[in-house]
N, C-alpha and C positions, 0 to 999 in steps of 0.2 A: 504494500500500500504506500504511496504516495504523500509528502509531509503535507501536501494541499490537503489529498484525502484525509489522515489523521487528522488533521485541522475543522472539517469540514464536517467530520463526525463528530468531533468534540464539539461542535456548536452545533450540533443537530439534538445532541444528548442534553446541552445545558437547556437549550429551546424547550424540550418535552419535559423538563424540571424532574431527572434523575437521581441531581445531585441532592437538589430540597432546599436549597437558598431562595428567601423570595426576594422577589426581584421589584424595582419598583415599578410601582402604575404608574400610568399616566391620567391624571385626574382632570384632562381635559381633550375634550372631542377633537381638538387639531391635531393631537398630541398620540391619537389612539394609537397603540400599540398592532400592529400588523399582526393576524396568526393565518393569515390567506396562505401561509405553508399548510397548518393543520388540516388541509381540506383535501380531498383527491387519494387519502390511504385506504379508500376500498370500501367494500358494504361490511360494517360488521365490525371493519377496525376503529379503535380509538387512538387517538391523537391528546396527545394532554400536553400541555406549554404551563409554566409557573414552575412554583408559586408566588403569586403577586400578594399585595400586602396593600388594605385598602386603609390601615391605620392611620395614616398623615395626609389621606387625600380629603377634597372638602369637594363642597359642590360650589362651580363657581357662575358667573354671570350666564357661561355659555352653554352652560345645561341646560335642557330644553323644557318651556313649563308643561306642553302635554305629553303623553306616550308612555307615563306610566300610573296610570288611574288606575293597576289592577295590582298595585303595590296593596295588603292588606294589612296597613298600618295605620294610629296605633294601635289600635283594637282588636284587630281579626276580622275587621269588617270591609277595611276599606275607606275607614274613618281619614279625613285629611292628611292621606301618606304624603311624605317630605323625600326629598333628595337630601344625603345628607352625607356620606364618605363615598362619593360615585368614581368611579375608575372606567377605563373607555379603553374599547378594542376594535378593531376592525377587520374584516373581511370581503375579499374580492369574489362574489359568484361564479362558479365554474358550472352553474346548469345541476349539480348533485342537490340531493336530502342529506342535512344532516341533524343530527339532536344534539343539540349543545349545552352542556351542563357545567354550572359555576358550581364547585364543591371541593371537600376534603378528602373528599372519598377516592383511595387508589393514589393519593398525592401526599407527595413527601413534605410533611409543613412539623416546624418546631412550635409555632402559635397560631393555631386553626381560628377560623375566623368564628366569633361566638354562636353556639348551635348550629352551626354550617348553613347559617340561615342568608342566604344570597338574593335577591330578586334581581331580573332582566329584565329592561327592556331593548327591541332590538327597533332599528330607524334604516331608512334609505335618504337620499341627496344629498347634500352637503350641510359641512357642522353649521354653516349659518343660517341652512333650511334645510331641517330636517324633517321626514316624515313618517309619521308612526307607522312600525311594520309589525311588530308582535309584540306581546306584554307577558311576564309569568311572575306570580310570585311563589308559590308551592309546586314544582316540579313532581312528575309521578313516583319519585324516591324519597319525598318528604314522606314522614312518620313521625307523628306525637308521641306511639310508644318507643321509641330511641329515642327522640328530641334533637332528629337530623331535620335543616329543613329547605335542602338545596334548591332553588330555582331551575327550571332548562325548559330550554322550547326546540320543537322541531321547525327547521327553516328548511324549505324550499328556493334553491336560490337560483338565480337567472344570471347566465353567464355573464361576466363585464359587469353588473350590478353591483355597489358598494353596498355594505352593511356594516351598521358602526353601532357597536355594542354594548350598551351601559349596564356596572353591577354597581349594585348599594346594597349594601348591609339593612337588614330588617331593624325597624326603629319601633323596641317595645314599648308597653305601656306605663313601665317605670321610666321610660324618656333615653333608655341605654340605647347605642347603637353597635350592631353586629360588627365586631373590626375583628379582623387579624389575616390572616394567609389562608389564600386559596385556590385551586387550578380552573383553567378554563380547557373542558373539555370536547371534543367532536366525535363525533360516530357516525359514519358514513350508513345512510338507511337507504332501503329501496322506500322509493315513494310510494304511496296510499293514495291511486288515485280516485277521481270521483268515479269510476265506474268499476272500479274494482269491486269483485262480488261479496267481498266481506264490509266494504262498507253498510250501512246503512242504522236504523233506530229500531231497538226493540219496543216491547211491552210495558205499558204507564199502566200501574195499582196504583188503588186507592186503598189504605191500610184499614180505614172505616169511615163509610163513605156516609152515613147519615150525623152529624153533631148536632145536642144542643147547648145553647148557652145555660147558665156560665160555666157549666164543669168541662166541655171541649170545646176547647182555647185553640189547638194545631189538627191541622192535617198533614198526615207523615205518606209522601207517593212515591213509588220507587217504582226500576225500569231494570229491564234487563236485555241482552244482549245488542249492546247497541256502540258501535263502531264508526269514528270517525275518519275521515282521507287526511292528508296531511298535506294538502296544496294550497297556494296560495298564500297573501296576508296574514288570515283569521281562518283558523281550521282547529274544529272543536264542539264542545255542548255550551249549548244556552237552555235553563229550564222557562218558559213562557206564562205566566197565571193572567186567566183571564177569564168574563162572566158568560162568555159564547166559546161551544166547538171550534177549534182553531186546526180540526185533522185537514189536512190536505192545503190548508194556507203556509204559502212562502216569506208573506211579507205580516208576518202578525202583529209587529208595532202600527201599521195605518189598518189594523182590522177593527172591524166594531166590539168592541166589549176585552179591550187589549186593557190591562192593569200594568203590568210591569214585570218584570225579571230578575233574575237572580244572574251575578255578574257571570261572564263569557267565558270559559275556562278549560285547556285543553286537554285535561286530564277529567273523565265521567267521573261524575260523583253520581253513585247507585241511588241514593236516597235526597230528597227534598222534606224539606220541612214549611208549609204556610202556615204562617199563624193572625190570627185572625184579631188578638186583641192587640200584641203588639203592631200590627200593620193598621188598627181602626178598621178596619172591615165589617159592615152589617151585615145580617143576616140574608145571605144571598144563595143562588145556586155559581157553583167556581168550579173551574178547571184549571190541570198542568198539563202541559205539552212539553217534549221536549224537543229543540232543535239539533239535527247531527249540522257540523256545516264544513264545508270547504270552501274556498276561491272569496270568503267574505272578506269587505273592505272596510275600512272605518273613516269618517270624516274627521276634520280637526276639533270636534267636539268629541269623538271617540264613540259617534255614536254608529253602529254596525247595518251594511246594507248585504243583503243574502244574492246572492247568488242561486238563481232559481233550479239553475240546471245542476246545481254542486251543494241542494238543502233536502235534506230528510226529515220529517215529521213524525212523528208516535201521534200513537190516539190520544185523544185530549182525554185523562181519568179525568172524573166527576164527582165531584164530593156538594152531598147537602148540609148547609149551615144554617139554622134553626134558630127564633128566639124561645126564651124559656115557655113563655106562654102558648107557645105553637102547639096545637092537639098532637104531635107526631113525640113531644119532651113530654104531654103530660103521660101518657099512656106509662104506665109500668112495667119494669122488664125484671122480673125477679133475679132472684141471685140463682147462679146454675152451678151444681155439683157435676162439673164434667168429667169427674175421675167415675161416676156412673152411668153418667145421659150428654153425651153432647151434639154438638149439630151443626155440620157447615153448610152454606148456602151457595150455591152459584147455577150459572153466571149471576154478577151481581153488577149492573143494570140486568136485567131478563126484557127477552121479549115476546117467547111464547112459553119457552119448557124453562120452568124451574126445577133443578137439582137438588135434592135434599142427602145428604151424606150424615145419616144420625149412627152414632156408636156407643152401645150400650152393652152392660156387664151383665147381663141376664133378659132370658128371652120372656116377653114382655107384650101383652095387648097395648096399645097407645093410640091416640085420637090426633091426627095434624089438623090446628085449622090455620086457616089463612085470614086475616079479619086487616080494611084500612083504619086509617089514623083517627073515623071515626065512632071505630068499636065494633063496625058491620061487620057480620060472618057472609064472605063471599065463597069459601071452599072450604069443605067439613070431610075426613076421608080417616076411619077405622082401620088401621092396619094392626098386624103382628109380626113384631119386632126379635128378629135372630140375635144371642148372644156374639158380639163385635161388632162387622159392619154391614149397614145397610143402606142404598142404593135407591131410592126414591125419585119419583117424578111425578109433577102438577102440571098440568096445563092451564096456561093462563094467557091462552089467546085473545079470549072475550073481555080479560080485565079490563079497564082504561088505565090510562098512566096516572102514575103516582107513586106514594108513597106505603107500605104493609108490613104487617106485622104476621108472621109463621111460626106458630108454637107448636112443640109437639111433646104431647102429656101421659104420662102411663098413672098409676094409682101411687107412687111415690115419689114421682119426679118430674121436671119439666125444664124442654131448652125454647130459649124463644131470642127471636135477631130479624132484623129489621130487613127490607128488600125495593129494589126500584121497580118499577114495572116503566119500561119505555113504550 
């Protein structure tokens, strides 16, 4: 080998931070540190440069006031995040996917930057107009149970394109800001694009779709198998709440009966929580949708436009929200011993065949009736009940829509749960 080449490795080694001296930042966008080597080692490999040390950097005039609204500081909510120890990188697009992770993780650091808590945001044009291109603040390796809580976003990047890359430190609620060493990683990905067969949005539950007030305060909806592309700007879930069906709408912020959202994020989060008192919300009928999306753009207010051909939709669950004095709270729902009689219902909206799934410790004559919210017996049916399970069906074609109550009683027990009729 050649003393260039020994040379030439030796700064190849220091680049990818083997030795584990951090190095300084550069705490300003002119100034950003080039890692447009890290890019181009392949689908699968990682490239890692540092570690850099955001300790003595500040945030100065030239940092930009929008592009990172999805910083979830200080609160955890999103409350007035600040730029506050920001350090600046760049990279040149060569047309690859990559996921780029700010962290401790795999990186040689003597003072790790506090709880490996990193946020990025990523920008295109120039430092003196810049424009927001991605935002992350909990990366899909964040975990509360470890108390790691690295930033990283997947970029898609378009050859000759500049991307100039801001990390700050997470600024908690006692006012501390995340400082010390940390690496800037890459991983060469095959892209997810919008037609790839695994994209798309699974299944929206409603966890219990009738409340009333005031003892239910939240609706808890969750979703399953549901896969985002990784193209473009904004590629990711958004959950949607709103007073009207939103299945099959692209653009559900100008739809009728749009309420608002929970922030954009590219990492699913399985479960949603609305809550009803904390958000002032009356007694309504409400749904969640949620959005899969790819190729989305954001304005300089950060506000998100969908891309119709590259947006997925779930069915909008339904949940009913009731005030106290509503016939459907007064009616009484005993207390149920399901370790001897219990009883699941579905589908839950129904629109002809309701499902009764009753499981009981001894075999049992029992009476199902079906009665609405206003005590009326509309279906009465005698059966006898096998010790485990049992498999039942009503039809309730002729009902009209609403709201019902399905008890099902033997001589010492009884389950009974509430039902939609669409």
């Amino acid at each position: 080998m050649t003393k260039f080449n020994h040379l030439f490795a030796l700064l190849y080694t220091l680049s990818i931070g083997t030795f584990g001296f951090a190095q300084v930042a550069n705490d300003m966008c002119t100034g950003a540190i080039d890692l447009t080597s890290s890019l181009g080692q392949g689908i699968g490999v990682l490239a890692s440069s540092g570690p850099y040390d955001n300790s003595d950097a500040t945030s100065g005039a030239d940092d930009p006031i929008i592009g990172w609204e999805c910083f979830a500081e200080p609160d955890g909510g999103g409350a007035n995040p600040s730029l506050d120890n920001t350090v600046w990188f760049k990279i040149t697009g060569d047309g690859g996917s990559y996921f780029l992770e700010a962290t401790i993780a795999g990186c040689s650091v003597s003072n790790g930057i506090t709880f490996n808590d990193t946020q990025i945001a990523v920008y295109t044009g120039t430092c003196n107009n810049l424009t927001p291109f991605t935002c992350n603040d909990d990366g899909p390796n964040a975990s509360s149970s470890d108390g790691n809580f690295p930033a990283a976003v997947t970029i898609q990047t378009e050859a000759g394109v500049d991307y100039f890359i801001l990390v700050d430190g997470f600024l908690n609620p006692g006012g501390n800001n995340s400082v010390g060493e940390f690496c800037m990683q890459f991983t060469g990905q095959v892209p997810v694009l919008c037609n790839d067969p695994n994209v798309g949005v699974g299944t929206v539950t409603v966890l219990q779709d009738v409340l009333c007030q005031p003892e239910d305060n939240a609706a808890t909806f969750a979703v399953s198998e549901a896969f985002a592309p990784d193209v473009g700007a904004f590629s990711g879930y958004i959950w949607i709440f709103s007073t009207q069906d939103l299945a099959g709408t692209t653009d559900p912020v100008n739809a009728p009966g749009f309420l608002g959202a929970f922030p954009f994020s590219e990492v699913l989060t399985d479960t949603v929580e609305l809550n009803f008192v904390t958000n002032n919300l009356p007694p309504d009928q409400y749904f969640a949708t949620l959005y899969v999306l790819g190729n989305a753009t954001a304005d300089a207010a950060g506000n998100l436009t969908f891309d119709p051909d590259c947006t997925f939709v779930s069915n909008s669950a339904e949940v009913n929200y009731f005030a106290a004095n509503e016939q459907i709270c007064l009616v009484g729902i005993p207390e149920v011993d399901e370790a001897v009689l219990g009883m699941t219902v579905f589908p839950n909206p129904v629109q002809d065949l309701l499902n009764l799934n009753i499981n009981i410790t001894e075999y049992s004559e029992a009476t199902i009736m079906i009665t609405n919210v206003a005590g009326q017996m509309i279906r009465q049916k005698i059966v006898n009940l096998q010790n485990g399970e049992n498999i039942l069906n009503i039809n309730l074609d002729n009902a009209v829509r609403g709201i019902y109550i399905v008890s099902v009683e033997t001589s010492s027990h009884q389950a009974v749960s509430r039902f939609i009729k669409q």
